[in-house]
N, C-alpha and C positions, 0 to 999 in steps of 0.2 A: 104302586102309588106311594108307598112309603119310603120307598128307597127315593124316590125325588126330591122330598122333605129336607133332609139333613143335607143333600145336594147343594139345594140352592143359597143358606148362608156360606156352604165352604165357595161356590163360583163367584159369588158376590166379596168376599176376603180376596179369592184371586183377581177379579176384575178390580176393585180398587189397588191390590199391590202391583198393577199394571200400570198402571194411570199412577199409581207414585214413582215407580219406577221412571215411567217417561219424563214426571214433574222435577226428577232429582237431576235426570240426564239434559233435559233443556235450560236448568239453573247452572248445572257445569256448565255446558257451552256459552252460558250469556258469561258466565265469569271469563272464559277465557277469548268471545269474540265480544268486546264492548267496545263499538267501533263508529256509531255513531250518522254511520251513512244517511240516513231519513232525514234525520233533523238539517244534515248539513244542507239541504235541498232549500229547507229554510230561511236558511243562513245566505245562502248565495242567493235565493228569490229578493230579500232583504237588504243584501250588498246592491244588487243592481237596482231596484228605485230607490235607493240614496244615491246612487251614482248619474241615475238618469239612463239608465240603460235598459233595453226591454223586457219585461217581467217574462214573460214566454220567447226565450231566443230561439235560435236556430239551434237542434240539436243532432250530434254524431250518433248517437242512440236514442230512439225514444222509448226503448223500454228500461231504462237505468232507473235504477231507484232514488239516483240524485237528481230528477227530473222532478221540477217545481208542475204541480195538476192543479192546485184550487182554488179559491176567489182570493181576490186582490188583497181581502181586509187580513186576510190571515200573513201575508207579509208584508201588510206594515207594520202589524202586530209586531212585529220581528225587528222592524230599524231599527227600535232608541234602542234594543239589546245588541245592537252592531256594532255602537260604542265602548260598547265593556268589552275583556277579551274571550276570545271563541272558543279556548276551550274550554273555560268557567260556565259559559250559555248554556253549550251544548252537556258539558257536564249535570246542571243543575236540571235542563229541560227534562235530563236522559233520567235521572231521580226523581223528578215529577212524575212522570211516564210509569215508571217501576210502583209510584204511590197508587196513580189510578189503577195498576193492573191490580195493586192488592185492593182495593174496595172491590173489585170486579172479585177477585176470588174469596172476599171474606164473606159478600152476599148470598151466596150459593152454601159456602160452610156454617153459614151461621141459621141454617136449618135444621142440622145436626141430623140429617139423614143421610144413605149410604149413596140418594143420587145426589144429595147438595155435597159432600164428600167427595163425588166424580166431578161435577160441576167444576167446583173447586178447585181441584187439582188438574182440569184440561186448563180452567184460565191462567193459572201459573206458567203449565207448561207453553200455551200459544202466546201468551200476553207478554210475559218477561223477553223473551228471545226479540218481541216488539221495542219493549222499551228501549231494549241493550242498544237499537241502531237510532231509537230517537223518534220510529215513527208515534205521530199523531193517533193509533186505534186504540190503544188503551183510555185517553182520555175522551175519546169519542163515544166509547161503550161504558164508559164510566160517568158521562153528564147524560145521557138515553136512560141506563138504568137506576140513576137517581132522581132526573127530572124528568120525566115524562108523563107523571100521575102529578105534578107539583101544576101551582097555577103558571108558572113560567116555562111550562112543559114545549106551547111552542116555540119558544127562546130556542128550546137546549134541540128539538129538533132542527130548526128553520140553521143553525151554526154545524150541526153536523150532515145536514144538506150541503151546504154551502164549500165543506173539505170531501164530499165523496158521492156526492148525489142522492143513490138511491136511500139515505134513511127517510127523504121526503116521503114515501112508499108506508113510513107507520103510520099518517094524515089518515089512511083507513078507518082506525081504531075511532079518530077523534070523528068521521062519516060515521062509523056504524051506530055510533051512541049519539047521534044527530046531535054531537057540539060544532054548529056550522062554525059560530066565530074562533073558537079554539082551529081550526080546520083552515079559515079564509086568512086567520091572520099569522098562521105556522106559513101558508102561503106567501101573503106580503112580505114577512122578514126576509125568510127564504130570495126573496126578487129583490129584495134591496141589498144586501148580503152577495148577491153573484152578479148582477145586471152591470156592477163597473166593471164588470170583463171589458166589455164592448168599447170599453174608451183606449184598452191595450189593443196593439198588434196580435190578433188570434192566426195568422197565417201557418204560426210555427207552433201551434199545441198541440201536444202531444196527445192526437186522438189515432196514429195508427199504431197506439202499443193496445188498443182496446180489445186484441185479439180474445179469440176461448182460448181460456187455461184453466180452466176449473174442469170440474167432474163430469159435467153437462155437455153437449154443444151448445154453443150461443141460444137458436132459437128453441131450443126446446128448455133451455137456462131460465129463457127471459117468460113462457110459457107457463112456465110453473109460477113462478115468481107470480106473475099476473093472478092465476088460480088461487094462489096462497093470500093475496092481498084481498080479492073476495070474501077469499074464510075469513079476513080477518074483520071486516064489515060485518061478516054473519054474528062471527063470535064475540064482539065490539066487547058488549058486555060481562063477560064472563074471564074469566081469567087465562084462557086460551087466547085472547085475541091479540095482545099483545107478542105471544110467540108464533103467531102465523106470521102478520106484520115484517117482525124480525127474522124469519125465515125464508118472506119476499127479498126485503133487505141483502140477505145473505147473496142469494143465489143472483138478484139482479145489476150486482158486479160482477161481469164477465169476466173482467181482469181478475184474474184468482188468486189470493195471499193465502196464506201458510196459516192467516188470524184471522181470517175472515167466518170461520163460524163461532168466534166469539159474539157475532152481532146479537147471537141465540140468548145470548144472558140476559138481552131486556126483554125476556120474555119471563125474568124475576119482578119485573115491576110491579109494584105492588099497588091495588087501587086507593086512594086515600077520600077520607069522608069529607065532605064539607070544599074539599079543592075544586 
């Protein structure tokens, strides 16, 4: 029993100089692959409705990463910066990006414990290599675990519903602690937020890239997720419920990213008094 003792701070040294090591090696490769592919998805969703041309075209691939997926308001967001030039946009986006990944990795470190430490250093390592091509999850997992305990909580959900779907799936937390109107009206946004699809050409969207590619198969993916979003009703109140929530989230994108179990960090969020 005492030989296990003195063990376990030395595994705990070596598992965090794991997780630095991986944090040091994905900061190289963003330096040397910052290339911007996501955001340009963007960019060109945004060329064409100033153009007048279909916001979901007809595509040669649909699982390319420069394949525009999400509601209409987020590329218009993008025209009046169509005006300026593109590589300043995408430049400045791709900096944003790299800001939200560090609030994402300073809330996990600023626990000053050996797992906000890990925390920490997986979000550098999955979150940076994000920003470097522009995609949108750093800032997605970065307004989730700032606002979601905020009275504007389903603002920041019902917007990152609207670019990926399943974060509507945290609504749980806000059912199990019977906040019906935090719940009906993370709803309503959500529906007004995606419903102008319907006024685009959906013929050509990109829904057969929705293959499994994650760890799971599909239905047993989407099974859990279900199971998980129950715990998170159970645990509504407690400070577990929010990482069930996020761990439905996780698993109930079947299309699987390299980032996607960063959605685990808003299960950092913290309850606030009086919100």
């Amino acid at each position: 029993m005492t030989v296990g003792k003195p063990l376990l701070p030395g595994l705990k040294g070596v598992s965090l100089g794991v997780l630095a090591a991986f944090a040091v090696l994905a900061l190289s490769q963003v330096h040397s692959t910052w290339w911007f592919q996501d955001s340009a998805a963007y960019w060109g969703a945004a060329l064409r409705l100033r153009e007048g041309e279909p916001l979901y075209p007809m595509l040669a691939s649909q699982d390319a990463s420069s394949v525009y997926r999400y509601a209409p308001w987020f590329a218009f967001a993008w025209v009046p910066l169509t005006l300026l030039p593109e590589s300043l946009v995408l430049g400045t986006w791709s900096l944003a990006m790299a800001a939200a990944a560090g609030y994402c990795a300073w809330v996990p470190l600023s626990y000053r414990s050996a797992a906000g430490i890990a925390l920490g250093l997986l979000a550098v390592a999955l979150l940076m290599p994000a920003a470097a091509s522009g995609n949108v999850q750093p800032l997605i997992v970065a307004i989730l675990l700032w606002g979601v305990e905020r009275r504007s909580g389903p603002l920041w959900i019902a917007a990152a519903a609207s670019l990926k779907a399943a974060p509507i799936l945290l609504v749980g937390v806000f059912l199990g602690r019977r906040q019906w109107w935090r719940a009906a009206i993370t709803l309503a946004i959500t529906a007004f937020l995606v419903m102008p699809m319907l006024l685009f050409d959906l013929a050509h969207y990109p829904t057969a890239a929705a293959a499994a590619t994650g760890p799971l198969p599909t239905m047993l993916s989407l099974a859990v997720a279900a199971v998980l979003v129950a715990l998170a009703v159970g645990l509504a109140r407690t400070r577990y419920g929010w990482l069930a929530a996020a761990a439905a989230v996780m698993l109930a994108i079947v299309r699987w990213s390299y980032y996607q179990p960063t959605f685990l960090l808003v299960g950092l969020a913290q309850r606030r008094s009086g919100e």
